[in-house]
N, CA, C and O atoms as a Tripos MOL2 file, in Angstrom:
@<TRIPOS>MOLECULE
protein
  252   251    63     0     0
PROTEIN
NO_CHARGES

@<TRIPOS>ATOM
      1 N          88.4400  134.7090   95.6710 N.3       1 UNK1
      2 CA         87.7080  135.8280   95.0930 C.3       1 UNK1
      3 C          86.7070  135.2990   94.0700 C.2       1 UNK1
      4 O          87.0050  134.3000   93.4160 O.2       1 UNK1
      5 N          85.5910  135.8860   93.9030 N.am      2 UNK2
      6 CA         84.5910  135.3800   93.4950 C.3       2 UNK2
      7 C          84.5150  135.8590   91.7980 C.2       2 UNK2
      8 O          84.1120  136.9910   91.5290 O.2       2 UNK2
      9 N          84.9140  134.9520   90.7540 N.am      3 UNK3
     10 CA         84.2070  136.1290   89.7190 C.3       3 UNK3
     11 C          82.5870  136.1540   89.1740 C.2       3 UNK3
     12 O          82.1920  136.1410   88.0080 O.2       3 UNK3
     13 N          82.0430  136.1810   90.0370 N.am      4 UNK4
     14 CA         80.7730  137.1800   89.8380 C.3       4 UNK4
     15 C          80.6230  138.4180   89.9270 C.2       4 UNK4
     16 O          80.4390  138.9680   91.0130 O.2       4 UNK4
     17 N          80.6940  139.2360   88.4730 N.am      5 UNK5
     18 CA         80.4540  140.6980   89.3490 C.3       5 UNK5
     19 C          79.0760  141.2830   88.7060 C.2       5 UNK5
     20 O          78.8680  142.3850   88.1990 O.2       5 UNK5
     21 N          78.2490  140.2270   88.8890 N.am      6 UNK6
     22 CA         76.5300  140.8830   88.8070 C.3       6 UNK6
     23 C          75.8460  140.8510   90.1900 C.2       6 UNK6
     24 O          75.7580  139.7580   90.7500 O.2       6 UNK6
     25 N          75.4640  141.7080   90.6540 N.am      7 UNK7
     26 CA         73.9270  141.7310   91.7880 C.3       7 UNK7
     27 C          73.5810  140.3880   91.2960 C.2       7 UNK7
     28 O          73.3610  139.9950   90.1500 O.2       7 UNK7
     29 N          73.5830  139.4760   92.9740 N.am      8 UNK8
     30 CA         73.3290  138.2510   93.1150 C.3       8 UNK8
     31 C          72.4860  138.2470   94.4880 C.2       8 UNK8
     32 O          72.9840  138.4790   95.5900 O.2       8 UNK8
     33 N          71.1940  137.9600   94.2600 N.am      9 UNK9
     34 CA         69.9880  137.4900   95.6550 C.3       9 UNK9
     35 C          69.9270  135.7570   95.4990 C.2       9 UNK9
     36 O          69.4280  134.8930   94.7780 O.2       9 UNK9
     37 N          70.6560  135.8820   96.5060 N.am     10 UNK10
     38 CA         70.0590  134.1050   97.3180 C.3      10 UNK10
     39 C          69.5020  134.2530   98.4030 C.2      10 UNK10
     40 O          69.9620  134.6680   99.4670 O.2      10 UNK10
     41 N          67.6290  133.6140   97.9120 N.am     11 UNK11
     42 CA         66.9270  133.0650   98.7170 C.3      11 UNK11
     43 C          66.8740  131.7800   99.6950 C.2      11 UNK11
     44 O          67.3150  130.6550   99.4590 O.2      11 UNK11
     45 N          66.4160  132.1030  100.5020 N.am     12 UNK12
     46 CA         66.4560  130.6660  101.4980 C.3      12 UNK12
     47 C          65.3640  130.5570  101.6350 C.2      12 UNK12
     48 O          64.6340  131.5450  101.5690 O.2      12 UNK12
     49 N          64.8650  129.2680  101.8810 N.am     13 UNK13
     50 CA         63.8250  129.1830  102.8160 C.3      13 UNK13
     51 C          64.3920  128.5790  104.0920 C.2      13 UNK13
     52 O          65.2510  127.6970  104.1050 O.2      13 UNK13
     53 N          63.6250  129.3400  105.5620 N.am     14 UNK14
     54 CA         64.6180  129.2100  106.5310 C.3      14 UNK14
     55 C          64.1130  127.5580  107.3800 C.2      14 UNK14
     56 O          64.2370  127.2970  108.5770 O.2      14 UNK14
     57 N          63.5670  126.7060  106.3370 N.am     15 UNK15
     58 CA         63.9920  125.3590  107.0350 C.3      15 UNK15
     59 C          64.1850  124.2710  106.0500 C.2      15 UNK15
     60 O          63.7230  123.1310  106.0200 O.2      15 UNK15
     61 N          64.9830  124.9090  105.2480 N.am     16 UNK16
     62 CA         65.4340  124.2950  103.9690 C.3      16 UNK16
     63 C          66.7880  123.1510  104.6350 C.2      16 UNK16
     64 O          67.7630  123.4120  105.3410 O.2      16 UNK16
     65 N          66.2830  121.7940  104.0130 N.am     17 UNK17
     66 CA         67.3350  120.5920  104.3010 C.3      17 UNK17
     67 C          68.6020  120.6450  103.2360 C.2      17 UNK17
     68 O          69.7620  120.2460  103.3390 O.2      17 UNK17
     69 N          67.9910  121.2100  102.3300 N.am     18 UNK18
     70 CA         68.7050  120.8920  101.1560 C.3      18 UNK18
     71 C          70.0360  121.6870  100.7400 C.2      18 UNK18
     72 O          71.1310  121.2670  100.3650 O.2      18 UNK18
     73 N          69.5940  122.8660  100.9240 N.am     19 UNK19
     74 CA         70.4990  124.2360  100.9510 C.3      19 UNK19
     75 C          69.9510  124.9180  102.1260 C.2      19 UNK19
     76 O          68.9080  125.5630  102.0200 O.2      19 UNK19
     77 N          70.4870  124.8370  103.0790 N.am     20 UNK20
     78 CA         70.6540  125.4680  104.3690 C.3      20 UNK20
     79 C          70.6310  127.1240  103.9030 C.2      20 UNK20
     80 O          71.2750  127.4300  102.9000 O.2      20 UNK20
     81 N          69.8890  128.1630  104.6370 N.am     21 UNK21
     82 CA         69.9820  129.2350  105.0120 C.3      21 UNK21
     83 C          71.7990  129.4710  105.0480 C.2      21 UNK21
     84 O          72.2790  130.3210  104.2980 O.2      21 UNK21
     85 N          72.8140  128.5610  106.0760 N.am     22 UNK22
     86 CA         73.7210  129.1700  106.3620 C.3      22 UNK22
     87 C          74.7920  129.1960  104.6070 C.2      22 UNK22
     88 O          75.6260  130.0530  104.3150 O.2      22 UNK22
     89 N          74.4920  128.3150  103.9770 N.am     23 UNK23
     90 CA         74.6120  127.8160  102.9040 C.3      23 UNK23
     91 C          74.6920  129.2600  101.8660 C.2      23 UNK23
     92 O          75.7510  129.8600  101.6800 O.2      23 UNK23
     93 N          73.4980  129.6330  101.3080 N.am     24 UNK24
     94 CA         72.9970  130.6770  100.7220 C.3      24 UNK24
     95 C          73.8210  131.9550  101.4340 C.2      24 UNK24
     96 O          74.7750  132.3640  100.7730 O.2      24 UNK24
     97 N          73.6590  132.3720  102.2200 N.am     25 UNK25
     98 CA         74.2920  133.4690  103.3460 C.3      25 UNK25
     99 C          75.9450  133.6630  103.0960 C.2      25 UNK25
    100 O          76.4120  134.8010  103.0830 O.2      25 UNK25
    101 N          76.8750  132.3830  102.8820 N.am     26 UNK26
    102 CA         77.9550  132.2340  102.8990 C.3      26 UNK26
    103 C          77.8620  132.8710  101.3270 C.2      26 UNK26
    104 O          78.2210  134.0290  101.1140 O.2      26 UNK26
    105 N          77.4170  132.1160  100.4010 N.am     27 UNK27
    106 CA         77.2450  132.1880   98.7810 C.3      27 UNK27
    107 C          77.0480  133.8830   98.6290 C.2      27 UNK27
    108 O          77.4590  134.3150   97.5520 O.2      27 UNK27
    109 N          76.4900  134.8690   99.5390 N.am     28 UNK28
    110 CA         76.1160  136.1720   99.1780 C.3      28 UNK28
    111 C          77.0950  136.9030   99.4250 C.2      28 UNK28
    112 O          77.5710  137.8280   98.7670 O.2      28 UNK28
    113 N          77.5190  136.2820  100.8170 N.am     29 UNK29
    114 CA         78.4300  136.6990  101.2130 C.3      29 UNK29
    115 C          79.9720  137.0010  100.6200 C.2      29 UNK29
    116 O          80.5920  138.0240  100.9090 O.2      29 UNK29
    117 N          80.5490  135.8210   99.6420 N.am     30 UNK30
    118 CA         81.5660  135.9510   98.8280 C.3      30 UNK30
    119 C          81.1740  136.2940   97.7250 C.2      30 UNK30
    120 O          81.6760  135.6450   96.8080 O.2      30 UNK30
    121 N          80.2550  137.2980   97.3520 N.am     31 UNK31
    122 CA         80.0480  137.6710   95.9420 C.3      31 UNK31
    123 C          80.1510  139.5460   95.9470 C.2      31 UNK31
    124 O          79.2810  139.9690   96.7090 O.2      31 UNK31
    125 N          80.7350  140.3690   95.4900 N.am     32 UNK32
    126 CA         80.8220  141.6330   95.6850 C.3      32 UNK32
    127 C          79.9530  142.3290   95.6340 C.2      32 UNK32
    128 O          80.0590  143.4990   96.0010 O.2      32 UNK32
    129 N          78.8050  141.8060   95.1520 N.am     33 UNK33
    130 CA         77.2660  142.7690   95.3680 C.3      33 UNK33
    131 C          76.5310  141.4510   95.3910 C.2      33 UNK33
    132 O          75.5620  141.2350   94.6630 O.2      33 UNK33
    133 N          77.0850  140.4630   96.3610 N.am     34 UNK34
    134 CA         75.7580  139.4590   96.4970 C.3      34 UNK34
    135 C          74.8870  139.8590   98.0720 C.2      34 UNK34
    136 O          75.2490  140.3810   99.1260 O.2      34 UNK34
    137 N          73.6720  139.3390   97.5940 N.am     35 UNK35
    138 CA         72.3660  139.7010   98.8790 C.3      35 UNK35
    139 C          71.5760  138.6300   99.8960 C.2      35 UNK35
    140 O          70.4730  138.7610   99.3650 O.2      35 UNK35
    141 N          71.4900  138.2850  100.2790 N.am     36 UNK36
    142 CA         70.7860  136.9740  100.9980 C.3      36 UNK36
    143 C          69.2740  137.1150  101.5430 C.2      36 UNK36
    144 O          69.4140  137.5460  102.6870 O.2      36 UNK36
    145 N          68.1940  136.9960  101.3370 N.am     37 UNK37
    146 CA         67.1410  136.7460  102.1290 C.3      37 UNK37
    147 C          66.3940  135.6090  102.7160 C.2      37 UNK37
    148 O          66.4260  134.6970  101.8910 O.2      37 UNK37
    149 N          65.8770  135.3330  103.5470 N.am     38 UNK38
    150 CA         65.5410  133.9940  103.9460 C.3      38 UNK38
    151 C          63.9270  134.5090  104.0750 C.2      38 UNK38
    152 O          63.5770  135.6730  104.2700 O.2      38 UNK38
    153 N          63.1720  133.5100  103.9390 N.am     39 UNK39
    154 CA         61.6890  133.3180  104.0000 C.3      39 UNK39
    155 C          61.0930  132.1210  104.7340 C.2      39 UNK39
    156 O          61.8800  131.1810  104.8400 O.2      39 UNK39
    157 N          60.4260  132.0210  105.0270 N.am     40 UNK40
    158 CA         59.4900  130.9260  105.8450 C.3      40 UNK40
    159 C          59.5310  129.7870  104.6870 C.2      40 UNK40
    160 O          59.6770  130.0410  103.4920 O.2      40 UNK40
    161 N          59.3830  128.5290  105.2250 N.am     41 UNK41
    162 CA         59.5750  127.4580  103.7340 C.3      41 UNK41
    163 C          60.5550  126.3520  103.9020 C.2      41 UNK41
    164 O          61.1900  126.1770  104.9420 O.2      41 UNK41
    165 N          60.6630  125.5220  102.7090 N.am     42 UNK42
    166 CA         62.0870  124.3040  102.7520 C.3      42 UNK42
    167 C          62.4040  124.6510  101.3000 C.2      42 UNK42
    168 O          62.5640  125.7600  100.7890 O.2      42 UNK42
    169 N          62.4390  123.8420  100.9440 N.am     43 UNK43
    170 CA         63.3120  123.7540   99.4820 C.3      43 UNK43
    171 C          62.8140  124.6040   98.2320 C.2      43 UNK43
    172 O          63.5010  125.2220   97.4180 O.2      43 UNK43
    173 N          61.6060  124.4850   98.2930 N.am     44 UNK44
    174 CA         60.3290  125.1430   97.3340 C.3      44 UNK44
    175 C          59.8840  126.3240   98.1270 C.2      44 UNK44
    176 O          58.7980  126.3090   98.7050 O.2      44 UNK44
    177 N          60.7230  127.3910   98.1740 N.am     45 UNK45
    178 CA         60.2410  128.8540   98.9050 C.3      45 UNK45
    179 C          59.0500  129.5630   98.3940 C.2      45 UNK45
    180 O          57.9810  129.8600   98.9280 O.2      45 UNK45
    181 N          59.6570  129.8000   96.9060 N.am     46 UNK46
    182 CA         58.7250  130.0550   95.9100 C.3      46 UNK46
    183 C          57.3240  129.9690   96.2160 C.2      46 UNK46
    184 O          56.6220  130.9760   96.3170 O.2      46 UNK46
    185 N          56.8720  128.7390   96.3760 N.am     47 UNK47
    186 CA         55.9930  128.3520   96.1290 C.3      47 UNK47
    187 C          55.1510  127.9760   97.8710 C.2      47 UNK47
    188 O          53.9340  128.1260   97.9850 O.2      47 UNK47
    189 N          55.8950  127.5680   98.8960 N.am     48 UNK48
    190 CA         55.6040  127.6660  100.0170 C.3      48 UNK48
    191 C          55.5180  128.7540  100.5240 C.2      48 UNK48
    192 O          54.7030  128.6960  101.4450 O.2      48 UNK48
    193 N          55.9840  129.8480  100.3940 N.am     49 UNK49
    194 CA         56.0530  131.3950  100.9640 C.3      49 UNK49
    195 C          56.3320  132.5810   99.0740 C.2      49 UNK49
    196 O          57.2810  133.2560   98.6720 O.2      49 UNK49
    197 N          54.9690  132.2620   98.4840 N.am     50 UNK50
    198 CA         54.8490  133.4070   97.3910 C.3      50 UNK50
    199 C          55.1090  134.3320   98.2590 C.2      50 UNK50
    200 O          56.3260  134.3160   98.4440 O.2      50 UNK50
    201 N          54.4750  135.3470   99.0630 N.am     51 UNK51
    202 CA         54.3540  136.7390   99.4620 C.3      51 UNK51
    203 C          55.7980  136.9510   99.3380 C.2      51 UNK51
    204 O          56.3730  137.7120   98.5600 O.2      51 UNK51
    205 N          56.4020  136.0050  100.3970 N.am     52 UNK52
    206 CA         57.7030  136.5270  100.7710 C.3      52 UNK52
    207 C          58.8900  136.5630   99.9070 C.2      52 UNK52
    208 O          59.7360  137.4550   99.8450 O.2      52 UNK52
    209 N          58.8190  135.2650   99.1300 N.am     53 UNK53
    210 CA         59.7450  135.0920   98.2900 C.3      53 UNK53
    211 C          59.5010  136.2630   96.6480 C.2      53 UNK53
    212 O          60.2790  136.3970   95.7040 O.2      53 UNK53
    213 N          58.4050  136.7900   96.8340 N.am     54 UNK54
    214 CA         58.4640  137.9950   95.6830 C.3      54 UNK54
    215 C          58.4620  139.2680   96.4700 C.2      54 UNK54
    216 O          58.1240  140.3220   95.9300 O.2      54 UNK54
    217 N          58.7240  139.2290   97.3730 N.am     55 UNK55
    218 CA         59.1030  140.5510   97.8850 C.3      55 UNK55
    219 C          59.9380  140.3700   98.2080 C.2      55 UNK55
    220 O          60.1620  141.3610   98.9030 O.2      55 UNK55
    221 N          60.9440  139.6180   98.2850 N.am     56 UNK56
    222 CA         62.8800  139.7120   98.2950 C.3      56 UNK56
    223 C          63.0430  139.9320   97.2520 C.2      56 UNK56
    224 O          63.9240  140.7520   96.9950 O.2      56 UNK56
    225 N          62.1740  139.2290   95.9840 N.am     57 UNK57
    226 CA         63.0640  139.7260   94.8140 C.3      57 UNK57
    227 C          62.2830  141.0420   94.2850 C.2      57 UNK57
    228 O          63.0000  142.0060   94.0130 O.2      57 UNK57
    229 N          61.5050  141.1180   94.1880 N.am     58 UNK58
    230 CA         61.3510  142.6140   94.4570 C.3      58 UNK58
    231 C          61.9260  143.9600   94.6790 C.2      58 UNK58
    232 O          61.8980  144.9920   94.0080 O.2      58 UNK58
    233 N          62.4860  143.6300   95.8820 N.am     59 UNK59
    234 CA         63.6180  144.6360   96.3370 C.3      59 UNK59
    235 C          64.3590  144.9000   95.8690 C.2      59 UNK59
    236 O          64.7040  146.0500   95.5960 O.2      59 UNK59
    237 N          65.0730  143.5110   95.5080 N.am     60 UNK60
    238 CA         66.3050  143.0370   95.1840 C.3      60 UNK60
    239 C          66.1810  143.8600   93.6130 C.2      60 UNK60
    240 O          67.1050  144.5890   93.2510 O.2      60 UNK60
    241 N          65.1440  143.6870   92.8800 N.am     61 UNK61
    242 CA         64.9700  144.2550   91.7410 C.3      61 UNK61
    243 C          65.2740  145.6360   91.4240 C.2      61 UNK61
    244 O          66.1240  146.1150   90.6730 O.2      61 UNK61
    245 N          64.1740  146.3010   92.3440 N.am     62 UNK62
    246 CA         64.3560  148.0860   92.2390 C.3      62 UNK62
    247 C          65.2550  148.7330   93.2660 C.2      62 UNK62
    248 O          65.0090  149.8130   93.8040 O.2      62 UNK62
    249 N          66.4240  147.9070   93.5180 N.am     63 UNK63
    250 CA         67.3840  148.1240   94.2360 C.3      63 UNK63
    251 C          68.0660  148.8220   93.3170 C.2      63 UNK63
    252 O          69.1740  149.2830   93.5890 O.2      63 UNK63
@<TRIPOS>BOND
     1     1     2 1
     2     2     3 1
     3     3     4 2
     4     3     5 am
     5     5     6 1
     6     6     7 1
     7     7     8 2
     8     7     9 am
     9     9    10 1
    10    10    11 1
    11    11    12 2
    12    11    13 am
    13    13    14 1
    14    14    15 1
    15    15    16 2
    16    15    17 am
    17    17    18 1
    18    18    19 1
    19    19    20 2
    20    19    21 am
    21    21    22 1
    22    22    23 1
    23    23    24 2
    24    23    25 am
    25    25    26 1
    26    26    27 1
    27    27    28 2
    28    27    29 am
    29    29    30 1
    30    30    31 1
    31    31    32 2
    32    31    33 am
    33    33    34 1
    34    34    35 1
    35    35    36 2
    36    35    37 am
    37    37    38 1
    38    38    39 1
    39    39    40 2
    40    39    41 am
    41    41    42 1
    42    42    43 1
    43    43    44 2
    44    43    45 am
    45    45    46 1
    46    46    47 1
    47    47    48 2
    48    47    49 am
    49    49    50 1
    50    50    51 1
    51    51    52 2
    52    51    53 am
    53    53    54 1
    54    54    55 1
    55    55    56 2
    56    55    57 am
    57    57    58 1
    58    58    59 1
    59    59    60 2
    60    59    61 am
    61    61    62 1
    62    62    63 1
    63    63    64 2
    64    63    65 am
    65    65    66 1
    66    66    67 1
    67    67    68 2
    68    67    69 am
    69    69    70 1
    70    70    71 1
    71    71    72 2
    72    71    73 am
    73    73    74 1
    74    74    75 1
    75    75    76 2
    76    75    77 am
    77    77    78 1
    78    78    79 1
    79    79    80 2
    80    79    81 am
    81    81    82 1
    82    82    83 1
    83    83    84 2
    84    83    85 am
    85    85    86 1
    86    86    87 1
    87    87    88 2
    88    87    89 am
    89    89    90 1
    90    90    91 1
    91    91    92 2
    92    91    93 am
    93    93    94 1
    94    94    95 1
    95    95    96 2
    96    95    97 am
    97    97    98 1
    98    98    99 1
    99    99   100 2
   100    99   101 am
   101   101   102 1
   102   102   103 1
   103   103   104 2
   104   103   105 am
   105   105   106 1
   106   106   107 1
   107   107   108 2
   108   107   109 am
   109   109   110 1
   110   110   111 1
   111   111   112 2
   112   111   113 am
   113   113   114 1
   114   114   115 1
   115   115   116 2
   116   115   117 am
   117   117   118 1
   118   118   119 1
   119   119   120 2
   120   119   121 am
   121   121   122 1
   122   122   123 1
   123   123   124 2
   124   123   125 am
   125   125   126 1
   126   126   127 1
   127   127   128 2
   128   127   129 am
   129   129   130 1
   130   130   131 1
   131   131   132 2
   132   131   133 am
   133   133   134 1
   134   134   135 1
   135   135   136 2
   136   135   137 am
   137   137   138 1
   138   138   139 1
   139   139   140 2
   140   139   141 am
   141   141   142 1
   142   142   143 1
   143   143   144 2
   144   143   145 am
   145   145   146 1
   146   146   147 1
   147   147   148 2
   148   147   149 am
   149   149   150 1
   150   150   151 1
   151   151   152 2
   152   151   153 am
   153   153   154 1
   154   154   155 1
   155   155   156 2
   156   155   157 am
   157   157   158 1
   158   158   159 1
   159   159   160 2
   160   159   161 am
   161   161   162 1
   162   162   163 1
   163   163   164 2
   164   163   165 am
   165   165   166 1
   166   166   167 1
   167   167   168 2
   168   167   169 am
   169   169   170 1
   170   170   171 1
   171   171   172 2
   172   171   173 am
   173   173   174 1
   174   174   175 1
   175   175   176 2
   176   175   177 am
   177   177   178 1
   178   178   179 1
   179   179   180 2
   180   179   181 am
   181   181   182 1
   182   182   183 1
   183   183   184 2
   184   183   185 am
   185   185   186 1
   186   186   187 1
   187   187   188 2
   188   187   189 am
   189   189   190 1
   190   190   191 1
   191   191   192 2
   192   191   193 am
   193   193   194 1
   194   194   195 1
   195   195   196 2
   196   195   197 am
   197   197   198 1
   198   198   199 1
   199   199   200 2
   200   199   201 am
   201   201   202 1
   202   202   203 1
   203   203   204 2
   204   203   205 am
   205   205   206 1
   206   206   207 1
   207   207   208 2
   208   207   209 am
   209   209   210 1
   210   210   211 1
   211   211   212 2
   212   211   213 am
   213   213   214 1
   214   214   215 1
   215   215   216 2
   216   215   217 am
   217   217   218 1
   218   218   219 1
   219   219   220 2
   220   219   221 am
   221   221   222 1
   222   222   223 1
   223   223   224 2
   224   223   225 am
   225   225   226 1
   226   226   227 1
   227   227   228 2
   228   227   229 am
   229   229   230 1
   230   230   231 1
   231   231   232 2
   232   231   233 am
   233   233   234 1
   234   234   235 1
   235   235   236 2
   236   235   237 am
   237   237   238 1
   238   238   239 1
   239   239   240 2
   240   239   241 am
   241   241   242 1
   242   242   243 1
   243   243   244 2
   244   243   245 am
   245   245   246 1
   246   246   247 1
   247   247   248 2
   248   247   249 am
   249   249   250 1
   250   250   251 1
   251   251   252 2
@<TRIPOS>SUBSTRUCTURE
     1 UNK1         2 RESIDUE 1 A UNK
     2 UNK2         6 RESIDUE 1 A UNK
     3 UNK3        10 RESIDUE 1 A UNK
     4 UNK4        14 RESIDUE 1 A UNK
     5 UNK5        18 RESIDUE 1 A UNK
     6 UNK6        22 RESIDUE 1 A UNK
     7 UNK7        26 RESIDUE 1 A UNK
     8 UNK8        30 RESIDUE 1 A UNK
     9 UNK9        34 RESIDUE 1 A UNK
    10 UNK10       38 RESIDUE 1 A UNK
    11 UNK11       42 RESIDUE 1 A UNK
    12 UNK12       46 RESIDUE 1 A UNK
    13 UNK13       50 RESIDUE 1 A UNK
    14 UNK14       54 RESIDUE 1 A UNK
    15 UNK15       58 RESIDUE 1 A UNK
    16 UNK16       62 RESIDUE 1 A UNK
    17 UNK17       66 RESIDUE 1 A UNK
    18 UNK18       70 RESIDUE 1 A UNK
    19 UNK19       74 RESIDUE 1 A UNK
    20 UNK20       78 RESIDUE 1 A UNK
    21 UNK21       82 RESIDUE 1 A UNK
    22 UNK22       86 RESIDUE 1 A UNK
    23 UNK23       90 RESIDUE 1 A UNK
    24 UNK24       94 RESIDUE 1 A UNK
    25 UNK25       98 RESIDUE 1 A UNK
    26 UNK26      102 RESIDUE 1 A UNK
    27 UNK27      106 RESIDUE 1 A UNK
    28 UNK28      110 RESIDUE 1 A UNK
    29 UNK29      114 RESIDUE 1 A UNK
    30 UNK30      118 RESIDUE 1 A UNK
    31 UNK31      122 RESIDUE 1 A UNK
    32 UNK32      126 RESIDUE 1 A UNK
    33 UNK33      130 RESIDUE 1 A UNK
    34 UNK34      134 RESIDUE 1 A UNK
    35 UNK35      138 RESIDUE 1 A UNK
    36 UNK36      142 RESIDUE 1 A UNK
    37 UNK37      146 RESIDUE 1 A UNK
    38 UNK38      150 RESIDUE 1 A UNK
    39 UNK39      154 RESIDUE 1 A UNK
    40 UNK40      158 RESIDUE 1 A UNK
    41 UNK41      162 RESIDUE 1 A UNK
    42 UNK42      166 RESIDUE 1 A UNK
    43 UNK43      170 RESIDUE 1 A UNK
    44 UNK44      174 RESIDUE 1 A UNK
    45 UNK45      178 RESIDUE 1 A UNK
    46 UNK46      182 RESIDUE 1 A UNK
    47 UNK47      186 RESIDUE 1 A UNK
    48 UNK48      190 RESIDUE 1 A UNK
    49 UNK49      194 RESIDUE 1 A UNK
    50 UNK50      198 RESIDUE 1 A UNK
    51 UNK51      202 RESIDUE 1 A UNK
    52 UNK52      206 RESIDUE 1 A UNK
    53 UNK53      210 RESIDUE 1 A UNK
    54 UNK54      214 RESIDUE 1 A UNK
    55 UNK55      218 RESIDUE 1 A UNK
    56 UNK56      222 RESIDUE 1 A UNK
    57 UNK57      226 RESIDUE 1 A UNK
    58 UNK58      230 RESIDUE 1 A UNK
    59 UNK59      234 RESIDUE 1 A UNK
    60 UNK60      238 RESIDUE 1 A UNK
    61 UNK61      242 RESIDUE 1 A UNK
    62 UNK62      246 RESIDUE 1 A UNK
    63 UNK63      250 RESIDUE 1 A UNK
């Protein structure tokens, strides 16, 4: 059991070596309000995929 109990978004970028997509996904997955999005990108999503990676958190925000 996870003790996180804050709203948790893990981003991926979906050809990330470093932290795998399946990686992040698992991590959202065991958290009671955790979220997962994946974006185009590797390690540096952020910055390889702006659009996308601020519109997950975005969401994730005014969720």
């Amino acid at each position: 059991m996870s003790k996180i109990t804050v709203p948790l978004l893990t981003i991926a970028g979906d050809d990330d070596p470093v932290c795998p997509p399946s990686d992040l996904q698992h991590i959202a997955d065991t958290v009671a309000d955790g979220r997962f999005a994946q974006v185009p990108g590797r390690h540096i999503c952020n910055v390889e995929s702006p659009a996308g990676f601020t519109g997950a958190l975005r969401a994730f925000l005014n969720d």
